[in-house]
Predicted model as a PDB file, atoms N, CA, C, CB and O in Angstrom, pLDDT in the B-factor column:
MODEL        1                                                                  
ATOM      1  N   UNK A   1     154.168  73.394  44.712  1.00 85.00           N  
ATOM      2  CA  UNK A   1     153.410  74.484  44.121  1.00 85.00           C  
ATOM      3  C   UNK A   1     152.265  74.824  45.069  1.00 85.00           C  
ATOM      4  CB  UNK A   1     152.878  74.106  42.696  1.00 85.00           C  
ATOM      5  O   UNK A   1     151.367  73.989  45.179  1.00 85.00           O  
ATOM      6  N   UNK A   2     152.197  75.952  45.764  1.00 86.00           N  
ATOM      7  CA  UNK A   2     150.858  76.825  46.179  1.00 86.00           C  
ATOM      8  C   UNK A   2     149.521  76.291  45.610  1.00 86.00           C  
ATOM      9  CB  UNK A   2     150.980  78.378  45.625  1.00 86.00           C  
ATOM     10  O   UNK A   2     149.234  75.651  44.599  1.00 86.00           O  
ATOM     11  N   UNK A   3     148.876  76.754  46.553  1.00 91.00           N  
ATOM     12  CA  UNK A   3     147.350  76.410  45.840  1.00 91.00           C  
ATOM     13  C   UNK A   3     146.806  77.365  45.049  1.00 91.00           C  
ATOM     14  CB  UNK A   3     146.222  76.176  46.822  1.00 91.00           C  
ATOM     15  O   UNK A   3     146.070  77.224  44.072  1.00 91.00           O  
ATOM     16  N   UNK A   4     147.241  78.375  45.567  1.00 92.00           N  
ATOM     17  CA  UNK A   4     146.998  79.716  44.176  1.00 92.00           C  
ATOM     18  C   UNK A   4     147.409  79.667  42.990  1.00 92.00           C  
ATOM     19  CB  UNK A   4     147.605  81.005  44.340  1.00 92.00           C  
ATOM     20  O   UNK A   4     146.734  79.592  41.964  1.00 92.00           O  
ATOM     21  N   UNK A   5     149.007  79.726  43.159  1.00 94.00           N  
ATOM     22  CA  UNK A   5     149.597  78.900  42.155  1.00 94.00           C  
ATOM     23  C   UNK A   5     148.819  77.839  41.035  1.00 94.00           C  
ATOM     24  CB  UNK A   5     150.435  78.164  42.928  1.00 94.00           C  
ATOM     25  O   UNK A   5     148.741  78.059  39.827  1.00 94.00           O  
ATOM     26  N   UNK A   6     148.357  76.835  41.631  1.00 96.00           N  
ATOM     27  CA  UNK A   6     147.151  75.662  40.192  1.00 96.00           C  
ATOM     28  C   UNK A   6     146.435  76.528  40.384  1.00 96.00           C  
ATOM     29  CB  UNK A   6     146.259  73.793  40.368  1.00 96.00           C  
ATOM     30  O   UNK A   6     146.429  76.995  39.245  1.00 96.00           O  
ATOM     31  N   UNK A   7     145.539  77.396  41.156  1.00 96.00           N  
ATOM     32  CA  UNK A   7     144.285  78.166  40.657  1.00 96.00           C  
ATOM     33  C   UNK A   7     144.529  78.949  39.422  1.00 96.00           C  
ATOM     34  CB  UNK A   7     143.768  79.153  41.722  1.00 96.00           C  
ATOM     35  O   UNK A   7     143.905  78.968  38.362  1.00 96.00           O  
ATOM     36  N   UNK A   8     145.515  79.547  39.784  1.00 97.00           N  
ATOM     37  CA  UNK A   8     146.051  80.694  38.754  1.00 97.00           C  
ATOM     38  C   UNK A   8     146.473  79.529  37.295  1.00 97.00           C  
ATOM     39  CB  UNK A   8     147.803  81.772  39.604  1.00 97.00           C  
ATOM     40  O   UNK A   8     145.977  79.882  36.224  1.00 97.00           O  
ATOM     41  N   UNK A   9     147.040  78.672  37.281  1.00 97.00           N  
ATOM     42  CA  UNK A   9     147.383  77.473  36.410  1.00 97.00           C  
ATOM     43  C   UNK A   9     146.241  76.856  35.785  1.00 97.00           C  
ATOM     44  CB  UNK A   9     148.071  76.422  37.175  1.00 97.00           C  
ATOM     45  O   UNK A   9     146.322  76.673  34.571  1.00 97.00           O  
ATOM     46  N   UNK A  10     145.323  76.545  36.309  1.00 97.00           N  
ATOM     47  CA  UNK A  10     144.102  76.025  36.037  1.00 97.00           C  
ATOM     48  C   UNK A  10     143.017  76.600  35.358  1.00 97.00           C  
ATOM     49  CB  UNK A  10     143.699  75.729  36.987  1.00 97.00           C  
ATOM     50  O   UNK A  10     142.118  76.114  34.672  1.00 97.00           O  
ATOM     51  N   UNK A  11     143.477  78.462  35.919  1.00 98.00           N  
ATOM     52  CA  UNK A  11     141.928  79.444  35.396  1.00 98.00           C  
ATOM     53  C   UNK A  11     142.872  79.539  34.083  1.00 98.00           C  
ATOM     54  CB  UNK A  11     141.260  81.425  36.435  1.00 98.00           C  
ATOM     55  O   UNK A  11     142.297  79.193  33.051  1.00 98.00           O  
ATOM     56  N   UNK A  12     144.182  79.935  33.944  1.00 98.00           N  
ATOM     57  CA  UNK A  12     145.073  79.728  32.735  1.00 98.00           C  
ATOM     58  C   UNK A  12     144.490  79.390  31.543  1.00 98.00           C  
ATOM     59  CB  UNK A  12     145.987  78.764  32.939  1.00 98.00           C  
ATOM     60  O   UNK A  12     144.267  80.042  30.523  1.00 98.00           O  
ATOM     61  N   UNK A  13     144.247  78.042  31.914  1.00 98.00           N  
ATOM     62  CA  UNK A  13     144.095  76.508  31.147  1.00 98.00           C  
ATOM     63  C   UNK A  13     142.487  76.707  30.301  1.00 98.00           C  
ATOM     64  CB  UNK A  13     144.034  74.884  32.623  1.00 98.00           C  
ATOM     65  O   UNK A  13     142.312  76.444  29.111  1.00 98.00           O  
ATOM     66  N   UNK A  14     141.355  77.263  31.314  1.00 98.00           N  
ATOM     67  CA  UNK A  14     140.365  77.545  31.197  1.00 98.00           C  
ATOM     68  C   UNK A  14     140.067  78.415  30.383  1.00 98.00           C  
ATOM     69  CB  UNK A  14     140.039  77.685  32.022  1.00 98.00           C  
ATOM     70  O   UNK A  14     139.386  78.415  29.358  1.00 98.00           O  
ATOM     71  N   UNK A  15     140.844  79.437  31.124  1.00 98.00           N  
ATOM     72  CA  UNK A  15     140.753  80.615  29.792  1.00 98.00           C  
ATOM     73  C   UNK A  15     141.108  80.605  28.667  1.00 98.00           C  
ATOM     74  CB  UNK A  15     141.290  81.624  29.888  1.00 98.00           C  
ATOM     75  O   UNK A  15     140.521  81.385  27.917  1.00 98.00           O  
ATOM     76  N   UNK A  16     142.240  79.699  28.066  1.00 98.00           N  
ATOM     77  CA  UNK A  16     142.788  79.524  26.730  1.00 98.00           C  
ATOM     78  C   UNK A  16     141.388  78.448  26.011  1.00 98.00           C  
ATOM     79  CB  UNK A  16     144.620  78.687  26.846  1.00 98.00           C  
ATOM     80  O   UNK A  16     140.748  78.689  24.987  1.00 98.00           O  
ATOM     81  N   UNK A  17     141.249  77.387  26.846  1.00 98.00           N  
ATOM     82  CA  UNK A  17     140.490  76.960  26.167  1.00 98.00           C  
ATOM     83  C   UNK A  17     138.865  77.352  25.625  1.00 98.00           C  
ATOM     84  CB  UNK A  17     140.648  76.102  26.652  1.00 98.00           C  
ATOM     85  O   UNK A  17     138.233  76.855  24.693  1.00 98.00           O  
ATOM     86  N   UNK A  18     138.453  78.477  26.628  1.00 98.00           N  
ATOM     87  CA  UNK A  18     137.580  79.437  26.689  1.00 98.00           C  
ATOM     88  C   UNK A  18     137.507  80.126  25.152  1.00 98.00           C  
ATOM     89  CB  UNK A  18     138.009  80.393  27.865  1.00 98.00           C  
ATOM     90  O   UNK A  18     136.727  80.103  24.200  1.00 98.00           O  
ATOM     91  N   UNK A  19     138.752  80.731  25.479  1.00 98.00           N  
ATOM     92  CA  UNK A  19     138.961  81.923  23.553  1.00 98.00           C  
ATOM     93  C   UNK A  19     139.024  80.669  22.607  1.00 98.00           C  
ATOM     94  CB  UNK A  19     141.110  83.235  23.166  1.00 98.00           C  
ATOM     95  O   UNK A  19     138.298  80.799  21.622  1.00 98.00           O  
ATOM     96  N   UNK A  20     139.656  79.592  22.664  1.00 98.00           N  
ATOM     97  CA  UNK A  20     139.585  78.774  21.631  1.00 98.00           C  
ATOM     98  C   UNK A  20     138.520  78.163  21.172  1.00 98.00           C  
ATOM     99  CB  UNK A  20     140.270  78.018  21.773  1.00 98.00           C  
ATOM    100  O   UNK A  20     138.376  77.737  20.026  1.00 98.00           O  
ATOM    101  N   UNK A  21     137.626  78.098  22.202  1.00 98.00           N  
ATOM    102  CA  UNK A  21     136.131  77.007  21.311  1.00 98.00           C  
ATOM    103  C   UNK A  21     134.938  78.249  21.426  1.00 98.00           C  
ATOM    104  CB  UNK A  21     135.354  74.995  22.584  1.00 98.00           C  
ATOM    105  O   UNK A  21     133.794  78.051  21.016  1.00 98.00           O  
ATOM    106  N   UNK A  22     135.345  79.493  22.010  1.00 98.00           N  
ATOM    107  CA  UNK A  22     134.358  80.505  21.889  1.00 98.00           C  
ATOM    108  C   UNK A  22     133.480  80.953  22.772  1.00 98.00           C  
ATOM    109  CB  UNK A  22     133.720  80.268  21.083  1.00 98.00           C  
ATOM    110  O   UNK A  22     132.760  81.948  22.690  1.00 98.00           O  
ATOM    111  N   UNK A  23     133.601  79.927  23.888  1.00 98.00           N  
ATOM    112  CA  UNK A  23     132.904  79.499  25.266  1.00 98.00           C  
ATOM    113  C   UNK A  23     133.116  80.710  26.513  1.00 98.00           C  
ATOM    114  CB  UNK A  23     133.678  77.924  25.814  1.00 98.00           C  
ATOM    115  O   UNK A  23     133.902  80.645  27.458  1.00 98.00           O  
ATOM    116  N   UNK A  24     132.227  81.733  26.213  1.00 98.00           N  
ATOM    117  CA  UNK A  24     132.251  82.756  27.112  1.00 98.00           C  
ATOM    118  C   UNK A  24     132.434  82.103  28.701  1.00 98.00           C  
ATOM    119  CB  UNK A  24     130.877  83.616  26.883  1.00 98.00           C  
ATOM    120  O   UNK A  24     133.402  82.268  29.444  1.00 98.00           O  
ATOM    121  N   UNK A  25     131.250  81.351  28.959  1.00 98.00           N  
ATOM    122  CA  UNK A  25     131.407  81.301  30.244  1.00 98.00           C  
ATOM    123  C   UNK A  25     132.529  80.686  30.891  1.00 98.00           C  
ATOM    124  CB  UNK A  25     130.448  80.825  30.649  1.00 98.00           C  
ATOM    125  O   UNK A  25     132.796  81.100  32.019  1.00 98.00           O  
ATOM    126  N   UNK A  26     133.405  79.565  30.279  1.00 98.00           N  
ATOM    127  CA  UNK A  26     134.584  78.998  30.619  1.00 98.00           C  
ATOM    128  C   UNK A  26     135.659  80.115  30.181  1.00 98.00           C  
ATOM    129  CB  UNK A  26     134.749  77.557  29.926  1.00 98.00           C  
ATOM    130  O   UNK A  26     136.651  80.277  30.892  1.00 98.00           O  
ATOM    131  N   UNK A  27     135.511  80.731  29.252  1.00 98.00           N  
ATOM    132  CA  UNK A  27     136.695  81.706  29.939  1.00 98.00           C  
ATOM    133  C   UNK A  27     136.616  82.790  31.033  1.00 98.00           C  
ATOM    134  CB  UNK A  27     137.222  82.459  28.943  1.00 98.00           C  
ATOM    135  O   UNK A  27     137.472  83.393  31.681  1.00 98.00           O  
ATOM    136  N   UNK A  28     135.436  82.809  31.002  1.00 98.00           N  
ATOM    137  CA  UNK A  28     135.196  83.879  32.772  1.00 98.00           C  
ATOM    138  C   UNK A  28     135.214  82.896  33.611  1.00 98.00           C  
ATOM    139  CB  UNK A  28     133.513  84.882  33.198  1.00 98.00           C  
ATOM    140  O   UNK A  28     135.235  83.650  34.584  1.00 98.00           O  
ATOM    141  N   UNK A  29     135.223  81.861  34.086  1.00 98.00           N  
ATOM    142  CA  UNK A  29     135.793  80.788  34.845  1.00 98.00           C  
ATOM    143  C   UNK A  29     137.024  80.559  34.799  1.00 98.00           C  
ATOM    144  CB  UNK A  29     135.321  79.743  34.608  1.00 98.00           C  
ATOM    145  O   UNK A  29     137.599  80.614  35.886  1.00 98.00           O  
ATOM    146  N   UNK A  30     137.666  80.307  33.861  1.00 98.00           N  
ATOM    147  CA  UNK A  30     139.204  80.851  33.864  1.00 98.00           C  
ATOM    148  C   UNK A  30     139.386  82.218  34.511  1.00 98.00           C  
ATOM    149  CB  UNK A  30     139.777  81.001  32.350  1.00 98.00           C  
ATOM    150  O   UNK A  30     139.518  82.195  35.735  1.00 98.00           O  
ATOM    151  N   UNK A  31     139.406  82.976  34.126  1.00 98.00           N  
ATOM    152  CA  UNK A  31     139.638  84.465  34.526  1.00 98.00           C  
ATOM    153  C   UNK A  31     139.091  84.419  36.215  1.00 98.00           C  
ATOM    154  CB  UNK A  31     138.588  85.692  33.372  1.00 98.00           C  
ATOM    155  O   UNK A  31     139.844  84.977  37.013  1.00 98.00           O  
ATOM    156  N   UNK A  32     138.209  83.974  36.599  1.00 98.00           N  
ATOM    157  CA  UNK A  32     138.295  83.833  38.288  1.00 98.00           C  
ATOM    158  C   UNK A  32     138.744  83.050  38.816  1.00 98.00           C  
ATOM    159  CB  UNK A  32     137.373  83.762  38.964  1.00 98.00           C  
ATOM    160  O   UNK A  32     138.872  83.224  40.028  1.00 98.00           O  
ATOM    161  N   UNK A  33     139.197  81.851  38.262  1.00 97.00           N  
ATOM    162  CA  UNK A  33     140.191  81.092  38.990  1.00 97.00           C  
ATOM    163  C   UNK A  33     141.915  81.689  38.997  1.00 97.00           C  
ATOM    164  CB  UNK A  33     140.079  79.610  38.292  1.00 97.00           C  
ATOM    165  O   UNK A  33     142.862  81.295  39.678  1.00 97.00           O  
ATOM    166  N   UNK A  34     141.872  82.378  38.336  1.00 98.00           N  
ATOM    167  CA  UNK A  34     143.141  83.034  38.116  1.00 98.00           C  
ATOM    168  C   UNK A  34     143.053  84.068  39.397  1.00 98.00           C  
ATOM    169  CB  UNK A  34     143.288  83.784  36.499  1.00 98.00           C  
ATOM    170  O   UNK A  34     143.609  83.748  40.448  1.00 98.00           O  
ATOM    171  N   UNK A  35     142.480  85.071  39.309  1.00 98.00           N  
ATOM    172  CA  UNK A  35     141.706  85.684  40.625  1.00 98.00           C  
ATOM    173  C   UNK A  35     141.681  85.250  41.924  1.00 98.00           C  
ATOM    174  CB  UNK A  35     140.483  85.701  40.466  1.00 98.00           C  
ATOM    175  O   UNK A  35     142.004  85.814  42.970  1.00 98.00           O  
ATOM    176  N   UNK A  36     141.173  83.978  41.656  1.00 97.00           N  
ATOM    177  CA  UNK A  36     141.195  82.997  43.619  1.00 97.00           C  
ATOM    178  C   UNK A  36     142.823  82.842  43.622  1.00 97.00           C  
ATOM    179  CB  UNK A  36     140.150  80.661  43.805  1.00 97.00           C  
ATOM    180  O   UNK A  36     143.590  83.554  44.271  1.00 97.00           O  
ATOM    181  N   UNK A  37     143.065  82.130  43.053  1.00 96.00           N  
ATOM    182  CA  UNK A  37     144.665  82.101  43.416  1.00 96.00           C  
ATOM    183  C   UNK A  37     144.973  83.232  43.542  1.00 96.00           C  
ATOM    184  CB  UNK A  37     145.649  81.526  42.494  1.00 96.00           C  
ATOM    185  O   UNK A  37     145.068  83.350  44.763  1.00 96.00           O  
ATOM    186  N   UNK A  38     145.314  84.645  42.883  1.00 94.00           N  
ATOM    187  CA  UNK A  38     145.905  85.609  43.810  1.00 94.00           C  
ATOM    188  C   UNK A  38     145.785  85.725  44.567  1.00 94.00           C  
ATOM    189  CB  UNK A  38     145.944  86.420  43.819  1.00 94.00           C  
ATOM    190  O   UNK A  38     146.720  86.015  45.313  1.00 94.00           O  
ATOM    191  N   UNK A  39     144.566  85.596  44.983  1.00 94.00           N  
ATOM    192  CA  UNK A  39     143.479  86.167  46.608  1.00 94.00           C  
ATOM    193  C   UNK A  39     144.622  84.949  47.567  1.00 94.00           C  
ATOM    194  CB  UNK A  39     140.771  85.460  46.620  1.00 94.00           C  
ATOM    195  O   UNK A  39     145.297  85.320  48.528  1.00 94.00           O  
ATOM    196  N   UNK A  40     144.615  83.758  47.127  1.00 92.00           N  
ATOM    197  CA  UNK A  40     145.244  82.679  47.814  1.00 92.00           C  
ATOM    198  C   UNK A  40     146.794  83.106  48.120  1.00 92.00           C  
ATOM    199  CB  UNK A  40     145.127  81.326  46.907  1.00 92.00           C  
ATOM    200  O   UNK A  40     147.490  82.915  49.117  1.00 92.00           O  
ATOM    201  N   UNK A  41     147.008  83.623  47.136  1.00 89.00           N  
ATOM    202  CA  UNK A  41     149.024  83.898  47.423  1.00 89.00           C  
ATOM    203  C   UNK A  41     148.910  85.111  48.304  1.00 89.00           C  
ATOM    204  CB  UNK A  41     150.294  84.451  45.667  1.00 89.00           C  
ATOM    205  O   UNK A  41     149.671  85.408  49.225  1.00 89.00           O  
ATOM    206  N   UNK A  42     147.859  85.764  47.893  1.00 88.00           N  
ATOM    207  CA  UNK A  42     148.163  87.932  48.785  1.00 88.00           C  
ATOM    208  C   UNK A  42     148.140  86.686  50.307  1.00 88.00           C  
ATOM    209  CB  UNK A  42     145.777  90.118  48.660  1.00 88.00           C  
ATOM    210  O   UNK A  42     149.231  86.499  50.846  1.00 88.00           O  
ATOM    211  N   UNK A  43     147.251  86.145  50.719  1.00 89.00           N  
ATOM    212  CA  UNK A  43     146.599  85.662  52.309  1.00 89.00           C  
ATOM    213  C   UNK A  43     147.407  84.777  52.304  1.00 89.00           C  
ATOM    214  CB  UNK A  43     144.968  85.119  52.652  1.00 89.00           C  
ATOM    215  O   UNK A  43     147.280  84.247  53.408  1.00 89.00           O  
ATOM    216  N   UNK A  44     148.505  84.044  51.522  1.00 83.00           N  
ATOM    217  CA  UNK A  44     149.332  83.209  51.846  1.00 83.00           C  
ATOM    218  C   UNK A  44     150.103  83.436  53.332  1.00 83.00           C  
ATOM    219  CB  UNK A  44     150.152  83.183  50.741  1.00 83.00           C  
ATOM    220  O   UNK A  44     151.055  84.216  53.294  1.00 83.00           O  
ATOM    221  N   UNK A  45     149.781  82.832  54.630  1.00 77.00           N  
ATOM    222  CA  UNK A  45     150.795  83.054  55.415  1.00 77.00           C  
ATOM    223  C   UNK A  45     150.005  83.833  56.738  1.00 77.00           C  
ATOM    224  CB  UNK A  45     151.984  83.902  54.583  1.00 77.00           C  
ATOM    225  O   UNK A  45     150.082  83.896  57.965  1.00 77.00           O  
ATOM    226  N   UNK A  46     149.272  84.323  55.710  1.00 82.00           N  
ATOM    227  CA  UNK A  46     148.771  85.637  56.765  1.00 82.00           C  
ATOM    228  C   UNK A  46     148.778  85.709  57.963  1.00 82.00           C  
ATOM    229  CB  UNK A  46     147.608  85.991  56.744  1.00 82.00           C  
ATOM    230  O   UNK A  46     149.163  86.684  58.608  1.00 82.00           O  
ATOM    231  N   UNK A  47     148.221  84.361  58.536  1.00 75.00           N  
ATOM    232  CA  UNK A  47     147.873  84.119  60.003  1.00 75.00           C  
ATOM    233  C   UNK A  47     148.966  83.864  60.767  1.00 75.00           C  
ATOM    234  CB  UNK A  47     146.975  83.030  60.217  1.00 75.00           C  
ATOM    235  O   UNK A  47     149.065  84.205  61.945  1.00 75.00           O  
ATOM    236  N   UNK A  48     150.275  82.934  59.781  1.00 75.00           N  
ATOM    237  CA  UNK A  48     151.418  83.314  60.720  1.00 75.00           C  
ATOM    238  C   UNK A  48     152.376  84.815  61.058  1.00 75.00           C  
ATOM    239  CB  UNK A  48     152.297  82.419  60.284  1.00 75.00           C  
ATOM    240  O   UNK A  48     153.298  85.053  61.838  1.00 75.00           O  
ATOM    241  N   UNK A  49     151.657  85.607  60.079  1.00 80.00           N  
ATOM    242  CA  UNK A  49     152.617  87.123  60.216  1.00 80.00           C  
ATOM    243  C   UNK A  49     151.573  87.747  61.423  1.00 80.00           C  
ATOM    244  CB  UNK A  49     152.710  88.406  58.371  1.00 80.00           C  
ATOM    245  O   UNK A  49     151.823  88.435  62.413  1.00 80.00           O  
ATOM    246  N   UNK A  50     150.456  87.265  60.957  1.00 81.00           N  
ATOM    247  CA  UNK A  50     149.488  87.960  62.625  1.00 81.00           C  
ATOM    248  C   UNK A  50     149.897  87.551  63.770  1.00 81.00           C  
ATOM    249  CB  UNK A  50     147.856  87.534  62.889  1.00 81.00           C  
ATOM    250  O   UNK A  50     150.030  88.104  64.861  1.00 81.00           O  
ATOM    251  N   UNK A  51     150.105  86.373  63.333  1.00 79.00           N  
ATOM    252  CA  UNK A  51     150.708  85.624  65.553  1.00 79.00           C  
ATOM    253  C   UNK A  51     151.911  86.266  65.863  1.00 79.00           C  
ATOM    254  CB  UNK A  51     151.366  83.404  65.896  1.00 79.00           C  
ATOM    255  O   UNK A  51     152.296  86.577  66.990  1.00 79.00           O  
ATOM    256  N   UNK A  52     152.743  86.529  64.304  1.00 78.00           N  
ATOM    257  CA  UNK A  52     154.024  86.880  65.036  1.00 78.00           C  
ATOM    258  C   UNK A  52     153.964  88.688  65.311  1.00 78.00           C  
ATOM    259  CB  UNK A  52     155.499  86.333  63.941  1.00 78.00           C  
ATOM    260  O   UNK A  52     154.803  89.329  65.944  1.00 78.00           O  
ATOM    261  N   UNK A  53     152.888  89.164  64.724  1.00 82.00           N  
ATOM    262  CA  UNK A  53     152.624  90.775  65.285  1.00 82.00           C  
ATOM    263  C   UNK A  53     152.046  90.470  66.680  1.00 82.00           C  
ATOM    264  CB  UNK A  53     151.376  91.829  64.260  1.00 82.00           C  
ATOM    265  O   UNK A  53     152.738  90.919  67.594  1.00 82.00           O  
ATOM    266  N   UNK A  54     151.281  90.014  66.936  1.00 78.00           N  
ATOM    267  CA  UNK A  54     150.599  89.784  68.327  1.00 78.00           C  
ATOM    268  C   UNK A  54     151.583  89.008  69.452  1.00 78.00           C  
ATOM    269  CB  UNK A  54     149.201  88.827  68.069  1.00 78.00           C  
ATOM    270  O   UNK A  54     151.252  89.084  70.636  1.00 78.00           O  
ATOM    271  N   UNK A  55     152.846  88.230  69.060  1.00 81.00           N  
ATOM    272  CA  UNK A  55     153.806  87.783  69.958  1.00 81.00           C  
ATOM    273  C   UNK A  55     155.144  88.970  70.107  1.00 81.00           C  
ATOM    274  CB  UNK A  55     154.289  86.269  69.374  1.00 81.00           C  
ATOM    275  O   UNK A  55     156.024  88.818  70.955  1.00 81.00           O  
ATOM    276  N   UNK A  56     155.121  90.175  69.120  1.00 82.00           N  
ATOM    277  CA  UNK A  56     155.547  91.124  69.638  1.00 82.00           C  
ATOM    278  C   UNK A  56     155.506  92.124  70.230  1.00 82.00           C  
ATOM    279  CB  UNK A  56     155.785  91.281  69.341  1.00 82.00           C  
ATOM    280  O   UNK A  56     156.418  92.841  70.642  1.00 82.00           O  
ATOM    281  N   UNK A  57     153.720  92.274  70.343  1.00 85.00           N  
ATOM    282  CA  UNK A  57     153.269  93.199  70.585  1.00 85.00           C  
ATOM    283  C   UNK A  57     153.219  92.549  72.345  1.00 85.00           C  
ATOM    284  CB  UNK A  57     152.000  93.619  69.573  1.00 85.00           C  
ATOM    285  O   UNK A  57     153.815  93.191  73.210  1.00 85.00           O  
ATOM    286  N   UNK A  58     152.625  91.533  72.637  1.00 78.00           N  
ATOM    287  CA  UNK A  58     152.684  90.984  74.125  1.00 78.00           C  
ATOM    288  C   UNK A  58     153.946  90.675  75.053  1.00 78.00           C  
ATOM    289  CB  UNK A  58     152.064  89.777  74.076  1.00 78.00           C  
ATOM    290  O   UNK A  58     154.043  90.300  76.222  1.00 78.00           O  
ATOM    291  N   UNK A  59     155.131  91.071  73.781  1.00 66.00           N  
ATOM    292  CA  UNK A  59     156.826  90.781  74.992  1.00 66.00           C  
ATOM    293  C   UNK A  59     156.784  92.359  76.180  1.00 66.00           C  
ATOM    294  CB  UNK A  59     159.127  90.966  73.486  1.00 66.00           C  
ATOM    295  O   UNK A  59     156.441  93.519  75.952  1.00 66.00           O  
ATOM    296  N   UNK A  60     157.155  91.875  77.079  1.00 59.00           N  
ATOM    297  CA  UNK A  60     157.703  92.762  78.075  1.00 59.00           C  
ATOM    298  C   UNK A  60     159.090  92.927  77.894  1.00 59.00           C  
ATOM    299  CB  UNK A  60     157.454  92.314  79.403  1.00 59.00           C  
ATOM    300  O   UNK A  60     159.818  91.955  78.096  1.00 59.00           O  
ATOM    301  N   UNK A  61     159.760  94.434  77.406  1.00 56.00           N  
ATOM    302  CA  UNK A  61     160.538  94.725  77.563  1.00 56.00           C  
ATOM    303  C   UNK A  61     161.673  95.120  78.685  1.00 56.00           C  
ATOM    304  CB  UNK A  61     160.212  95.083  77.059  1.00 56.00           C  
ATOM    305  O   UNK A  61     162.874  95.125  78.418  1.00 56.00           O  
ATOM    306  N   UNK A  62     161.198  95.410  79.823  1.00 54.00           N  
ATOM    307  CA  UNK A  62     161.335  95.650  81.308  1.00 54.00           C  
ATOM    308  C   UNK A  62     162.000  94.257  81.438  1.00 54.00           C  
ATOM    309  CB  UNK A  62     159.830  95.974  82.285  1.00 54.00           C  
ATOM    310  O   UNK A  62     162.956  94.426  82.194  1.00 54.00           O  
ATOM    311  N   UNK A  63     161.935  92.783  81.003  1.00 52.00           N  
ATOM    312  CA  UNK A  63     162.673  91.651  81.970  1.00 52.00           C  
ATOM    313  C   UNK A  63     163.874  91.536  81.220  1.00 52.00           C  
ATOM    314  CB  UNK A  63     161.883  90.069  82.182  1.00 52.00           C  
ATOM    315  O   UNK A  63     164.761  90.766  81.588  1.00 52.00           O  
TER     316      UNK A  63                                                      
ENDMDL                                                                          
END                                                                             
């Protein structure tokens, strides 16, 4: 499992228990941990899809 993935699992968890005992601020702690994990899955990878734009962009076609 991703690390966004338990973020998103975790703010879940937070947030239910948030609406259940009435606890504003733990469910807006839920609700942004849910948040970081997306942020975590969108940037999942990212840096390897950049090397591989920048290792196509530097081939010489000519050899």
């Amino acid at each position: 499992m991703s690390d966004g993935a338990m973020d998103k699992l975790k703010g879940k968890g937070k947030e239910a228990v948030g609406k259940l005992t009435g606890d504003r601020r733990k469910e807006a702690e839920g609700k942004a941990d849910q948040a970081k994990g997306g942020v975590k899955d969108a940037t999942d990878g990212l840096g390897e899809r950049a090397k591989g734009v920048k290792d196509s962009l530097g081939q010489d076609d000519d050899k």
